[in-house]
Residue, then its C-alpha position, 0 to 999 in steps of 0.5 A: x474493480x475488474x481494472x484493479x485486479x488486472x493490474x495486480x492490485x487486490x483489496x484488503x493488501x495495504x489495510x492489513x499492512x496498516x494495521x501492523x502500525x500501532x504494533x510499532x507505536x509499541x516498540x521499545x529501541x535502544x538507540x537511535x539507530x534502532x528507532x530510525x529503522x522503525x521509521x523506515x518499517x513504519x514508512x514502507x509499510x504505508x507506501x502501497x496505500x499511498x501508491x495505489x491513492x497516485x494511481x487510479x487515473x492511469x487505471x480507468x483510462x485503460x477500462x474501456x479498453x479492458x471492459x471490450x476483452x471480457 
């Protein structure tokens, strides 16, 4: 958890985004262009998710060194 926290990454961010989810599921528009921008809210709000699933390789290959400085 400790590599995670260094690099910037904190628990619980890309789960509260999630949940803005069904709220946009909810959302009335009036054109299509209205509605193309819900689709780009709705993929930026996954992206730290899937961000953060790319990752964790690069992430534990700097724990040894990371473990040494504590």
């Amino acid at each position: 958890m400790y590599v995670f926290v260094f690099a910037g990454i904190v628990s619980g961010g890309g789960t509260a985004l999630l949940r803005c989810l069904p709220t946009l599921d909810g959302l009335e528009t009036s054109n299509s262009d209205q509605q193309r921008g819900v689709e780009i809210v709705r993929h930026a709000l996954k992206q730290p998710c899937f961000q953060v699933s790319r990752v964790p390789k690069y992430f534990f290959s700097l724990m040894p060194n990371l473990t040494h400085t504590v």
